[in-house]
N, C-alpha and C positions, 0 to 999 in steps of 0.2 A: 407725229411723235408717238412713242410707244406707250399705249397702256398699262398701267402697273396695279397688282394686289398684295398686299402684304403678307407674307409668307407665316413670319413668326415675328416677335419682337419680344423684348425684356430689359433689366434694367440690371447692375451691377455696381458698386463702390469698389472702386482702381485701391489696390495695393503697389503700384508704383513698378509692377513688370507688365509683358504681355499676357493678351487675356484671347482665349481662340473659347469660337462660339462655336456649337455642333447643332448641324440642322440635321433632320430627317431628307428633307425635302432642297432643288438647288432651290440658284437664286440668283435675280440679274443684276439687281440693285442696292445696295448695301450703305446705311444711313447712319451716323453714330452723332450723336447731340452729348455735351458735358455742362451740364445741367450747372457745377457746381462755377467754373468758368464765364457763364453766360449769366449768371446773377454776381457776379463779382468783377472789376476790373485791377488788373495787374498791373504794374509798372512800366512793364516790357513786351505786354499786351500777350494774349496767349490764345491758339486755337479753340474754339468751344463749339467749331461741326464740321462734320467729314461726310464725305461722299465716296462710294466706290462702284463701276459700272463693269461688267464684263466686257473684256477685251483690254484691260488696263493692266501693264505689267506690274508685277510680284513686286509687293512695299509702296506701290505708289498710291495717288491718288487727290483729292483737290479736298483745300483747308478752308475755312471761314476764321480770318482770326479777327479779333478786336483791336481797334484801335488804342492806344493808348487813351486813358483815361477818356473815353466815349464810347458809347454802345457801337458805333459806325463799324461794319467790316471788311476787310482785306481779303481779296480772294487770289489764292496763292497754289498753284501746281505745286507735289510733293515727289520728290524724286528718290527719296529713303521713307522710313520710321511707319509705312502708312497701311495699305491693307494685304493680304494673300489669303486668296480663296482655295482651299486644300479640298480635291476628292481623293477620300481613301480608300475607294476602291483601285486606285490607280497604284500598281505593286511595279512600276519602271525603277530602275535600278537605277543608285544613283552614279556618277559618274567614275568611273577607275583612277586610283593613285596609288602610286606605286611606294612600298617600304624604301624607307632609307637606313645606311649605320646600322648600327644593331638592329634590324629588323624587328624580329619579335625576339625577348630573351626569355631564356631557362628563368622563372620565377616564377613565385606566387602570390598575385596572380601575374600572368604573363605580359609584360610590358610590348605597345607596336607603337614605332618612331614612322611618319610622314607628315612630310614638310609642311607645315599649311593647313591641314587635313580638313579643318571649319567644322567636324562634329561637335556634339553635343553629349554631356552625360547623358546616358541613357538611350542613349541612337542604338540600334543594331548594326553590323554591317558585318561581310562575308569576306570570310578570307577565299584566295585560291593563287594558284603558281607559285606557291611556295618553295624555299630548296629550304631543307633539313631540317623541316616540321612538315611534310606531306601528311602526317595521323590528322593536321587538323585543317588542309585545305577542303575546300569544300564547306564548312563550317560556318555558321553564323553564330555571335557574339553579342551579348548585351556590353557597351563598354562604362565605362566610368574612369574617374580621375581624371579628365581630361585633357592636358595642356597645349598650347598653342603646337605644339608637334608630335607629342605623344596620348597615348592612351592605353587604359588598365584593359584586358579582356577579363571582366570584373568575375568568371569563375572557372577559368582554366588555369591549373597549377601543371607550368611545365615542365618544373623543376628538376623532376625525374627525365626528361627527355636528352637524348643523344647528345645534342647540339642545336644552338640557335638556328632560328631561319635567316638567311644569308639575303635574300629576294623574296619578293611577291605583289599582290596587289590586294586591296580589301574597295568595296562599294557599299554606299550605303544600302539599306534596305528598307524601305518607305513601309508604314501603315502596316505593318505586320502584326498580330494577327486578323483578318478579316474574321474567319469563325474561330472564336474559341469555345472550350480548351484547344491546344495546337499541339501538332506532335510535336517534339524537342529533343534533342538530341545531348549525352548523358556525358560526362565530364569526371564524375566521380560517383563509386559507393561502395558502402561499408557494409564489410561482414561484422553482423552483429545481429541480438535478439532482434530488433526491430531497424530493419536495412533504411539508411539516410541515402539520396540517392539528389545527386547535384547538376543543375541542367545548366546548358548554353546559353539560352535567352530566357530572360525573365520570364515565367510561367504563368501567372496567375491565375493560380489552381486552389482549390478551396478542400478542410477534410470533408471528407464521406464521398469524395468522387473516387475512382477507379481508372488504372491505368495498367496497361499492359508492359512489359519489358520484354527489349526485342536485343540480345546480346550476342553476337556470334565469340566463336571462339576465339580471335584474334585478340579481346579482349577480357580474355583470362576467366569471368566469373561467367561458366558457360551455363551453370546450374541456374541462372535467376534466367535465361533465355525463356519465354513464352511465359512465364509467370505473371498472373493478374493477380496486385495489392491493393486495399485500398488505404486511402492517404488519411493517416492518424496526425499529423501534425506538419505545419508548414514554418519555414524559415524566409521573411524575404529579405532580411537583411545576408542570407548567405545564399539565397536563389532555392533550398532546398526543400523534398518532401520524405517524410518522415511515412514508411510502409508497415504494415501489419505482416510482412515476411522475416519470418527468423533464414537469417542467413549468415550465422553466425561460424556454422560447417563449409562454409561454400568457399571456392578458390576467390583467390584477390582478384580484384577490378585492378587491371593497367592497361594504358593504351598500347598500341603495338607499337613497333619501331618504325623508323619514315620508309626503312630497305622494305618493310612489310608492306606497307599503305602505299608503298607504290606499285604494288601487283594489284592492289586492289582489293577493299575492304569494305564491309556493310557497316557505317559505322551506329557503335549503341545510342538506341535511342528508345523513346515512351510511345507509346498510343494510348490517348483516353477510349475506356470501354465504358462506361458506365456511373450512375452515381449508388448511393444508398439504395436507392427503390429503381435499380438496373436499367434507367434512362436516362441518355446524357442528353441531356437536351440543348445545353450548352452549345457542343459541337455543330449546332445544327442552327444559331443563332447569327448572323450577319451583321457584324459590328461595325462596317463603315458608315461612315457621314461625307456629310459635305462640311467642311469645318471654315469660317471665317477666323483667321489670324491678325488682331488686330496690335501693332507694338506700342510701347508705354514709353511716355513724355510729356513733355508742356505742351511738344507742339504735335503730338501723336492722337488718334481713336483713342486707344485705353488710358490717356491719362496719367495723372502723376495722384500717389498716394493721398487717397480720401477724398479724388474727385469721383463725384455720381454721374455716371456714363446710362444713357439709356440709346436702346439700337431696335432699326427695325430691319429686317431683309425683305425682299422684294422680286417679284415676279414678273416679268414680262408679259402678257397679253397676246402680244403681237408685233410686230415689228413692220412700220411701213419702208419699201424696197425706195431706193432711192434712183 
């Protein structure tokens, strides 16, 4: 049998959702005890220790539950609710689904109908093959509002645009960004004393960094092109960053038309250059993990609200061939 050393371990009180762990380091073996479970008996008896080993598919994993009214336990294969071990270094795309009906519509923000689609607030994912929004294939989205077939592209206003998209397809986009700050790509900004300037995907950018604007002329405000601002003030409830550029003279920001973007277009977007003291250090910082995903319930690892969960992970040694 294999050797094992314990990687990391820790403890946590369940708030009654799922709880994902982030290691530095992998891990072969993954241990979850609910401390609060295994000094208490339940009526209907409830899990109170998991195990998870590599090689075991996504959500499963093997339960210790108690018996009713006696410490005695049940040992029960899990085929939902149980563990996923996430590398995010691993940038695979997620699977294509195609728009349906109204595809994407003229609004703000721009609403995208697919059937089924299983995202998540806050997911990103990519448009492309679009018909009659081509300005924003290519494109990645932070989304929101989610509903079992729609969702918000929570800061693209298309309003102004030609016409709906008729067709296309979007995929998820996993573990994005590995290093930040990330370049992003620009959606909206205003001529004014001090330029608001609206990105695609969630940025999380902080003031006194530095970023470059990269605008060609297709998109109207050709004067903020190669300009470095630095970032006076941040919005994340509107995705935005607030510039120390008066760009109050300068032509309007509009996207082009889809006849335009379909010859082909460089579309605007930031590059960070720099902070306050003209090192981005940030950018140069490698933000993946190995992340354990553990789901919340009675009979789940993270537990149901106010249970004390403690976990260990786990390392393999060696592995004898069999």
């Amino acid at each position: 049998m294999p050797g094992y050393q314990v990687v990391a371990s820790g403890s946590f009180t369940s708030d009654g959702t799922a709880k994902n762990i982030a290691l530095r380091s992998d891990f072969d073996v993954f241990e979850v005890l609910n401390q609060t479970q295994i000094a208490t008996t339940q009526a209907t008896g409830r899990g109170c220790k998991f195990e998870w080993q590599r090689g075991m598919a996504d959500e499963t994993g093997v339960m210790y539950t108690k018996q009713n009214a006696s410490h005695a336990l049940d040992l029960e294969w899990m085929t939902s609710g149980g563990f996923k071990r996430v590398d995010q270094s691993s940038q695979v795309l997620g699977a294509a689904q195609a728009t349906s009906g109204t595809d994407i519509t003229q609004a703000n923000p721009a609403v995208v109908t697919v059937t089924a689609h299983g995202y998540s607030n806050g997911d990103r994912v990519r448009l492309y093959g679009t018909t009659g929004m081509l300005q924003v294939a290519g494109y990645d989205f932070t989304i929101g509002n989610v509903s079992t077939n729609d969702f918000e592209l929570s800061y693209l206003d298309s309003s102004g645009f030609a016409a709906v998209a008729t067709a296309g397809f979007v995929r998820k986009v996993p573990n994005n960004p590995i290093f930040s700050p990330q370049n992003n790509r620009i959606t909206a900004m205003t001529a004014a004393s001090s330029m608001v300037v609206t990105l695609a995907v969630t940025h999380g950018m902080s003031v006194g960094e530095k970023i470059r604007l990269k605008v060609s002329s297709d998109y109207g405000m050709v004067e903020a092109n190669d300009l470095v601002g630095e970032i006076t003030a941040v919005s994340t409830a509107n995705n935005t960053v607030t510039l120390d550029i008066d760009s109050s003279a300068f032509t309007a920001f509009a996207f082009p038309t889809s006849a335009v973007a379909a010859t082909g277009v460089t579309p605007a977007h930031i590059v960070p250059v720099g902070e306050i003291a003209s090192v981005l250090s940030g950018s140069m910082d490698n933000t993946a993990q190995i992340v354990m995903e553990l789901s919340a319930g009675v009979d789940s690892p993270a537990g149901s609200n106010g249970d004390v969960i403690y976990w260990r992970a786990l390392s393999s040694g060696y592995t004898l061939a069999e």
